[in-house]
C-alpha positions in Angstrom: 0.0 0.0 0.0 2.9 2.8 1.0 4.6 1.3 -2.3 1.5 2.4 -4.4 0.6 5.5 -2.8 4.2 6.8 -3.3 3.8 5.5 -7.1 0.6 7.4 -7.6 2.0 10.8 -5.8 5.4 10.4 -7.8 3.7 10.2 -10.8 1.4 13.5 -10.1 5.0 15.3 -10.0 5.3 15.0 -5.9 8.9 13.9 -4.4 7.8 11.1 -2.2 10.0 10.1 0.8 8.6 7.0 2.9 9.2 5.3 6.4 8.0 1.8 7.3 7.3 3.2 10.7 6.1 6.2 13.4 9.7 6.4 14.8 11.4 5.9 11.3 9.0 8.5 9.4 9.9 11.5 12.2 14.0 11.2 11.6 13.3 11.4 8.2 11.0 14.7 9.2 14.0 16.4 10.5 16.1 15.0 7.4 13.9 15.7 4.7 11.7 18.7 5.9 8.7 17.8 4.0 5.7 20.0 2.7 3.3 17.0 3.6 2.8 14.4 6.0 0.8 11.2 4.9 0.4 8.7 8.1 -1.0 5.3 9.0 -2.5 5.0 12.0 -1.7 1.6 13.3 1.8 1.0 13.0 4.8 -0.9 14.6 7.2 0.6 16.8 4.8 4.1 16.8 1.3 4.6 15.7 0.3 7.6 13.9 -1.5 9.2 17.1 2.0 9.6 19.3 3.4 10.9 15.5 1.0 14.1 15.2 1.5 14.7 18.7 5.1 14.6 18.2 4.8 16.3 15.1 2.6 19.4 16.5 4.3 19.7 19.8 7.6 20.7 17.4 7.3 24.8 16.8 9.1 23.8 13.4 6.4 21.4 12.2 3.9 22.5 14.1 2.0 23.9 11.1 3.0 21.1 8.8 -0.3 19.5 6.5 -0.8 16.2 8.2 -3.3 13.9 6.7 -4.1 10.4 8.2 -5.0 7.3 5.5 -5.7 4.3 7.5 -8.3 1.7 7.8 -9.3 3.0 11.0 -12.9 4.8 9.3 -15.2 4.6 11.8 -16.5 7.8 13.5 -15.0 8.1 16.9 -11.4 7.5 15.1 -12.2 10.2 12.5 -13.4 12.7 15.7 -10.5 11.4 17.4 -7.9 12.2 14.5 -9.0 15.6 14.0 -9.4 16.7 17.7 -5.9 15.8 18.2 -4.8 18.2 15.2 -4.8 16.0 11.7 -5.8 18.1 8.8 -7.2 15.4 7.0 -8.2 11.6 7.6 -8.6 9.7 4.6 -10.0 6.0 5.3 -8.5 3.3 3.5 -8.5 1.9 0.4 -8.7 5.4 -0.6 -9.4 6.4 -4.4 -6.6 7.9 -6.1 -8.5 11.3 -7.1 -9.1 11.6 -3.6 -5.8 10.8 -2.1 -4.8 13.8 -4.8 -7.7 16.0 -3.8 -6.6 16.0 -0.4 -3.2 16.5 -0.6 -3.6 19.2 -3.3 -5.9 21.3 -1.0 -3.5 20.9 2.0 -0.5 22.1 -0.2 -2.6 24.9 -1.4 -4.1 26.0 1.9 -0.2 25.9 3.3 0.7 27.9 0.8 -1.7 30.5 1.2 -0.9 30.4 4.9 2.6 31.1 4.5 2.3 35.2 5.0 -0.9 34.8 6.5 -0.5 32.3 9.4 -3.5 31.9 11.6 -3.3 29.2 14.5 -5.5 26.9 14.8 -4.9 25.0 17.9 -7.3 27.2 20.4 -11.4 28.5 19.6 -10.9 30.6 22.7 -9.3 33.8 20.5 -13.0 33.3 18.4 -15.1 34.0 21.5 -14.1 37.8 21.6 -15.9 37.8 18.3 -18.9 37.9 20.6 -19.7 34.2 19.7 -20.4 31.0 22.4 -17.5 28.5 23.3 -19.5 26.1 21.4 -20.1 28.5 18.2 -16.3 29.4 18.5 -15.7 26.0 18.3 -17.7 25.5 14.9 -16.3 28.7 13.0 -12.7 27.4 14.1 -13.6 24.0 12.0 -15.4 26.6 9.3 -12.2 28.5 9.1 -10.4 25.0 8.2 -12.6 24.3 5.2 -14.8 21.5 7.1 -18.0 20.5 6.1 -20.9 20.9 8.0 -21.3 16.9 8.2 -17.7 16.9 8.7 -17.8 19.6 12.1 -20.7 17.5 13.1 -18.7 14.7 13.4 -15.5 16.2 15.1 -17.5 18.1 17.4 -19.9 15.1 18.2 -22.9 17.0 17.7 -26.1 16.5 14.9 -25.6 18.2 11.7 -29.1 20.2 12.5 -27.6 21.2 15.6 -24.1 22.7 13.6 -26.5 24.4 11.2 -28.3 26.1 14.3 -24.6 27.3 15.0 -23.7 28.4 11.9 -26.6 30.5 11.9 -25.9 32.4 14.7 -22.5 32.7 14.2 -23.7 34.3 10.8 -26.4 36.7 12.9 -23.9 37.4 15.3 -20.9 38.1 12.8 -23.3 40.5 10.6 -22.5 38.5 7.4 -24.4 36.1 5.0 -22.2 33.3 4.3 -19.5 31.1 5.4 -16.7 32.9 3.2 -17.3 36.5 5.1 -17.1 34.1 8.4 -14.1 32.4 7.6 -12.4 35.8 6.6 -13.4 37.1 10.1 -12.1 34.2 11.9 -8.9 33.8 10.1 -8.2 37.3 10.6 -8.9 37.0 14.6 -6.4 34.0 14.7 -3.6 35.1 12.6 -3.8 38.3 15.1 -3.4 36.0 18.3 -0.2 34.3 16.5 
């Protein structure tokens, strides 16, 4: 599987550097000072969970796209992956066009972020938007380019009860949509870096 994912991204033009392992893939992090990380979950010697940690506790690489492809898909280990910080989580087998969407959009949004960095790691700077905890919580997931469904499912909440949310954070923020939200938000986190 790591064989034929790095075939596929090598072929879309990406240099591909791979690890057999958790431990393995972070010396090669401070070797190779990727753009990317791709990361299994279950793994031997260390799983993908103790990698992000790793991997965010690190100023350096703290900000570094992290997207998790495993065949953990259920729910709580989707919730789970994104609460502790992935970007993505992408369940196995995972189509090719979508293991190319994803990492495309990560590259992007990195790119973007690179003279405008907002942190993401805390809703709390949101609140003084005049927002709830909880609505904080959802713009902070808007501001990341997550679904509704998706929030729903990181936040553990219904998807009626993130639309309720979104409203309000839409009332409350004086705008219309979710881009005019997103602008607001990313421009109250990039102050509190």
């Amino acid at each position: 599987m790591r064989r034929n994912i790095a075939q596929i991204l090598t072929i879309e033009g990406y240099r591909v550097t791979s690890a057999a392992n958790g431990l393995d893939g972070l010396g090669l992090l401070h070797d190779e000072r990727p753009d990317l990380i791709l990361c299994d979950i279950m793994m031997p010697v260390m799983g993908g969970y103790e990698v992000l940690a790793r991997v965010r506790a690190q100023p350096s690489t703290a900000s570094l796209p992290f997207i998790f492809l495993t065949a953990k898909g259920d729910m709580p280990d989707l919730r789970l992956g994104m609460s502790l910080g992935a970007d993505d989580y992408l369940p196995k087998p995972v189509a090719s066009d979508d293991l190319l969407d994803a990492v495309r959009a990560r590259l992007e949004r990195r790119t973007q972020q690179c003279a405008f960095m907002p942190r993401f790691e805390s809703s709390a700077p949101l609140e003084k938007l005049g927002i709830s905890p909880r609505e904080a919580e959802v713009l902070l997931w808007m501001a990341q380019g997550k679904s509704n469904a998706d929030i729903a499912t990181i936040c553990g909440i219904s998807l009626g009860t993130v639309k309720k949310h979104t409203n309000h954070i839409f009332e409350k923020l004086g705008v219309e949509g979710r881009t005019s939200a997103t602008l607001i938000a990313l421009e109250e986190l990039a102050r509190k870096s």
